[in-house]
NUTITI-111458 format. One record per residue (C-alpha): x, y, z; residue in three letters. Coordinates in steps of 0.05 Angstrom, whole numbers, padded with zeros to 5 digits, always signed. Example, Ala and Ser with C-alpha at 12.3 -4.5 7.8 and 13.67 -1.06 7.14 Angstrom:
REM NUTITI-111458
+00246-00090+00156ALA/+00273-00021+00143SER/
This chain:
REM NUTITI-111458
+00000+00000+00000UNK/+00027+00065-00011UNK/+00029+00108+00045UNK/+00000+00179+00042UNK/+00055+00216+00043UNK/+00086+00179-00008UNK/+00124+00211-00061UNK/+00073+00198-00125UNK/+00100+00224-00190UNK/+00039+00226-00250UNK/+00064+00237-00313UNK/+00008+00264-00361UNK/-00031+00307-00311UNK/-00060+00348-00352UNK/-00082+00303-00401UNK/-00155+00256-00387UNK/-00125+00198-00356UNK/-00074+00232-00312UNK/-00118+00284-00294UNK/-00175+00237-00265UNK/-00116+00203-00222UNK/-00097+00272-00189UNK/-00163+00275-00174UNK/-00170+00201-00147UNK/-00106+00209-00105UNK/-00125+00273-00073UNK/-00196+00237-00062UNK/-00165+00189-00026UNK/-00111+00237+00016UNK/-00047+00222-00020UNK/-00011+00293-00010UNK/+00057+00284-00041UNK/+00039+00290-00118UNK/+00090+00298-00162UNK/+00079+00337-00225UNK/+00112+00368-00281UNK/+00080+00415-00352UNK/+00108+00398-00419UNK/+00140+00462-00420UNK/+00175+00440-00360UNK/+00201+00369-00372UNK/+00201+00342-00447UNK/+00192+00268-00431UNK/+00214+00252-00504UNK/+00290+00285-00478UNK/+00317+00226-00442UNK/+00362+00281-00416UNK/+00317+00310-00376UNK/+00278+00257-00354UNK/+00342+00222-00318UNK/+00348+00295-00291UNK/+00281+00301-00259UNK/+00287+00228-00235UNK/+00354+00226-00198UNK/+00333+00299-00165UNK/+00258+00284-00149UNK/+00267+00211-00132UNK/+00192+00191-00132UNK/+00171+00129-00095UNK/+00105+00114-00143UNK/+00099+00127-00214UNK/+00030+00130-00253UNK/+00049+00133-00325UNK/-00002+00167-00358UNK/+00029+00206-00407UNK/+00020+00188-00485UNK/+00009+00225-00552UNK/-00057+00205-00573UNK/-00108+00207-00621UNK/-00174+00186-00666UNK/-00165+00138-00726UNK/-00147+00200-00766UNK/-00085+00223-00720UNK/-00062+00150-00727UNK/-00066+00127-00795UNK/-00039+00201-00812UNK/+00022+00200-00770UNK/+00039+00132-00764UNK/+00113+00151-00761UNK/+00103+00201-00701UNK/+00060+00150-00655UNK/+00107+00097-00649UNK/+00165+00145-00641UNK/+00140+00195-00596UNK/+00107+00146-00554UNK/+00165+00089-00553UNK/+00215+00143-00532UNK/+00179+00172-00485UNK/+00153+00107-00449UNK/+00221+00072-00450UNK/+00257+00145-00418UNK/+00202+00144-00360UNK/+00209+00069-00339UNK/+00282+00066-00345UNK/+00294+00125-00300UNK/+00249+00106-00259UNK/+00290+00034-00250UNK/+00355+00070-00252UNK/+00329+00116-00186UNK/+00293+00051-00144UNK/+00217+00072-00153UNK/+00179+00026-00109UNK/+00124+00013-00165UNK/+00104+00048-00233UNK/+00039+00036-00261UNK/+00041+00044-00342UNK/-00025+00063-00377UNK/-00034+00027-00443UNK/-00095+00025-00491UNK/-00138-00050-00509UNK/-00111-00030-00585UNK/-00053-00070-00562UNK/-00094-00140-00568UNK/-00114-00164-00645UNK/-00151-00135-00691UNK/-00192-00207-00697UNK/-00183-00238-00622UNK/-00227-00276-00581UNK/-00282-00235-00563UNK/-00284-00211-00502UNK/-00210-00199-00504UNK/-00168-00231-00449UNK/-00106-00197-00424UNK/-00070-00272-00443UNK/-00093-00257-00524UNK/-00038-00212-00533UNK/+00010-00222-00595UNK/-00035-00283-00614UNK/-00047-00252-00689UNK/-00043-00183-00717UNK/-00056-00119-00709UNK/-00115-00075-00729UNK/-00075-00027-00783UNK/-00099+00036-00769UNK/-00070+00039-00695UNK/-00016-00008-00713UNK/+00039+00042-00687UNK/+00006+00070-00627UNK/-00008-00014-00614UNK/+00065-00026-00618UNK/+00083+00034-00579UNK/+00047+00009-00514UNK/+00062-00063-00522UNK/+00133-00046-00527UNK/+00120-00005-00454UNK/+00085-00058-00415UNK/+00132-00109-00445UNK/+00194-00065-00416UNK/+00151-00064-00348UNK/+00145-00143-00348UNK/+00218-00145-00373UNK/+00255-00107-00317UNK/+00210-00147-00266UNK/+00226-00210-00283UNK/+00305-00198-00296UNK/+00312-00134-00242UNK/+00259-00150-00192UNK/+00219-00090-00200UNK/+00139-00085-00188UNK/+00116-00061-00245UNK/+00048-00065-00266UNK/+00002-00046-00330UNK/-00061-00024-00343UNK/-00105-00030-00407UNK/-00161+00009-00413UNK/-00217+00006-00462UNK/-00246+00063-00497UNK/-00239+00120-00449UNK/-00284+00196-00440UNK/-00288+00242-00390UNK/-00270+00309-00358UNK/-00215+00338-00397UNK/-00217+00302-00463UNK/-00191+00326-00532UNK/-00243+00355-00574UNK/-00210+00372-00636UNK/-00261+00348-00699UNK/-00207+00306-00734UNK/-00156+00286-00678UNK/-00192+00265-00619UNK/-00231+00195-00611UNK/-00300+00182-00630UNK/-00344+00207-00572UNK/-00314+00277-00558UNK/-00316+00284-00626UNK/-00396+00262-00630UNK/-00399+00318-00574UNK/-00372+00367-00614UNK/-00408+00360-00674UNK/-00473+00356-00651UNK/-00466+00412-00612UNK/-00439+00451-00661UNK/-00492+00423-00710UNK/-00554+00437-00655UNK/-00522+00512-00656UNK/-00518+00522-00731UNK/-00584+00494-00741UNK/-00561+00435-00786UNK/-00617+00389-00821UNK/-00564+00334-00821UNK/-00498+00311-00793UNK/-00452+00257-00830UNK/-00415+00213-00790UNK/-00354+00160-00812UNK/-00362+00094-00832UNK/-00419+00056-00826UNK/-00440+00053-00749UNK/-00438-00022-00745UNK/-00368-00032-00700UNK/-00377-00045-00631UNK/-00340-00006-00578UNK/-00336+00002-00491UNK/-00326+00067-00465UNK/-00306+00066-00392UNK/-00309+00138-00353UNK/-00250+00164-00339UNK/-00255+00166-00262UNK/-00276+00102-00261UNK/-00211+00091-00289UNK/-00164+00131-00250UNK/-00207+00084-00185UNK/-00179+00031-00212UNK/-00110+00060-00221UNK/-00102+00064-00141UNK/-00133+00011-00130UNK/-00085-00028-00174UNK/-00026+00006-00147UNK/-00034-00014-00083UNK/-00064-00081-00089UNK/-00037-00125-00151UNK/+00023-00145-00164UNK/+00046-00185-00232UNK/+00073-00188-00303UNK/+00005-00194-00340UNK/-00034-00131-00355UNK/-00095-00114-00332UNK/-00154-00097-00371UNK/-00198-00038-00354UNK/-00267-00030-00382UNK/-00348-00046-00367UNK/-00359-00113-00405UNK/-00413-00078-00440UNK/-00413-00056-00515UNK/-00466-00023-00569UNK/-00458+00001-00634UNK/-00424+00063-00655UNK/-00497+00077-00692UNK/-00524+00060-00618UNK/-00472+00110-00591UNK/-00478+00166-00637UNK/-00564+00169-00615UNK/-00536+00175-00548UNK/-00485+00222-00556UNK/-00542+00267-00607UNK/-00594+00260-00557UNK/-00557+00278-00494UNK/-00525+00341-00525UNK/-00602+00362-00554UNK/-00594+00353-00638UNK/-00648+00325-00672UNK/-00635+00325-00745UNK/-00619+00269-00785UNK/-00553+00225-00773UNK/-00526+00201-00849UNK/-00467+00152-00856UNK/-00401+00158-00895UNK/-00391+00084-00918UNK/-00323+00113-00948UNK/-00287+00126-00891UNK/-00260+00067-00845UNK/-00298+00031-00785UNK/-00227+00010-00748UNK/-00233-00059-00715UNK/-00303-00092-00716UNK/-00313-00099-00646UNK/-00264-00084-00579UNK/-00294-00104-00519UNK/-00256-00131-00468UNK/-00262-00187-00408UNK/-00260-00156-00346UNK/-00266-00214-00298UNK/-00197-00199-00279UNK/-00206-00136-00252UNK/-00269-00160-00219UNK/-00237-00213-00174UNK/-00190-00168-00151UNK/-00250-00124-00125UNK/-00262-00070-00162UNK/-00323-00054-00216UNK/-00344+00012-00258UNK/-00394+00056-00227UNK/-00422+00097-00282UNK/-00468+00086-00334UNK/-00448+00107-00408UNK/-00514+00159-00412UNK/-00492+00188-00343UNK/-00418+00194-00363UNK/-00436+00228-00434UNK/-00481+00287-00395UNK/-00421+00299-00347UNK/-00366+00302-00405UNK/-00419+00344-00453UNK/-00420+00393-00389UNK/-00350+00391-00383UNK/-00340+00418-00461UNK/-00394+00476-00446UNK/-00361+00488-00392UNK/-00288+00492-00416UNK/-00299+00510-00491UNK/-00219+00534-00501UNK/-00218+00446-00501UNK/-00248+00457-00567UNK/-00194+00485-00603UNK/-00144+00424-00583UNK/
């Protein structure tokens, strides 16, 4: 367990994810939170990552950090995802080895498990066939992390854990139209459409792939909970066990946020993989289960974007 004045060092805070885990740890009295702006420690600089390590010396690491992005952001900068994420994962858990951290917790993404696996996806389906091509690099990316994390435990020691979350909203999401992931975006344009007074909104693909969307708090629950109760080389997936359609999801998303024009389909564009959802009886043995529903969750995000509208512009 990690006491609460432990030295706690969250990289990503101001993204979603990391965020959400502030939030959890100061819900749950941890008052020795490490953390540190862009503009104040490049974690792509291995430089000055093994400078904030060996002076800062954190205890608990929650890895959290990541560049992210929809299917557009991946399939357009394929190059960019693997490298900027890869670099910056493998600089993080190194120096965190090099200066004893007790435990790091790495945040990955279920895009790691295969494009055509078992459904629900276990955590032991990984590398059993390959990858869905549009996230390919961001896949690879995160696999290579939790891989370094099972690596230095079994030849170092260490306790290093991973997490793999399913589809993820919340507080603090990215709601650019092009680069963020499918239900900010929803938000966005229906709002936007419901304030231009648009007959019609076209949406990618064909709505027929089925996704899990886990809140983000939820999440970050989870996170803490994980940190200071499991222990092991195999990841841990994160989600609700419950899936609909992205047709399903974009109703949802167009009747929470008030548009009621017609939805069309653009057949052209690509679905991604047919269906992600992901077994969580893993989790759920060790004692922990979501606590909000996916309607719930969409009103608090869409309140979250009206009230923070500079997100928009991300």
């Amino acid at each position: 367990m990690m006491d609460k004045n432990a030295k706690i060092y969250v990289a990503g805070h101001r993204g979603m994810v990391g965020s959400a885990i502030v939030r959890e740890l100061n819900r749950q009295g941890y008052n020795n939170i490490i953390t540190r702006t862009h503009k104040e420690l490049d974690l792509i600089r291995q430089d000055q990552v093994e400078e904030f390590f060996a002076a800062e010396k954190p205890e608990y690491v929650f890895l959290a950090a990541a560049k992210v992005g929809g299917i557009m952001g991946n399939s357009e900068a394929l190059a960019d995802f693997m490298y900027d994420n890869m670099v910056l994962e493998m600089n993080v858990i190194n120096a965190a080895w090099k200066n004893g951290c007790k435990k790091l917790e790495f945040l990955g993404s279920s895009c790691i498990y295969p494009r055509m696996a078992p459904q629900p996806m276990k955590e032991n389906c990984l590398l059993t066939s390959e990858l869905e091509k549009t996230n390919e690099a961001y896949a690879l990316a995160k696999i290579s992390g939790l891989k370094y994390c099972e690596y230095l435990n079994k030849q170092y020691g260490t306790d290093y854990i991973s997490v793999m979350p399913t589809n993820l909203y919340g507080p603090n999401d990215n709601y650019h139209p092009t680069h963020s992931h499918v239900l900010p975006a929803l938000i966005r344009r229906f709002h936007e459409a419901k304030e231009a007074g648009l007959s019609e909104v076209t949406c990618w693909g064909d709505g027929s792939p089925l996704r899990e969307f886990l809140y983000v708090d939820d999440l970050a629950e989870l996170c803490v909970f994980l940190m200071n109760n499991y222990s092991g080389n195999e990841t841990v997936n994160a989600g609700t066990g419950k899936e609909l359609t992205i047709k399903e999801l974009t109703e949802l998303v167009a009747k929470v946020v008030g548009y009621e024009g017609k939805i069309l389909w653009d057949s052209t564009k690509p679905n991604g993989t047919p269906r992600k959802l992901l077994d969580v009886s893993k989790a759920t043995a060790l004692g922990w289960k979501y606590h909000t529903e996916l309607e719930e969750g969409i009103r608090l995000t869409y309140q979250d974007f009206l009230n923070n509208p500079m997100r928009a512009e991300r």
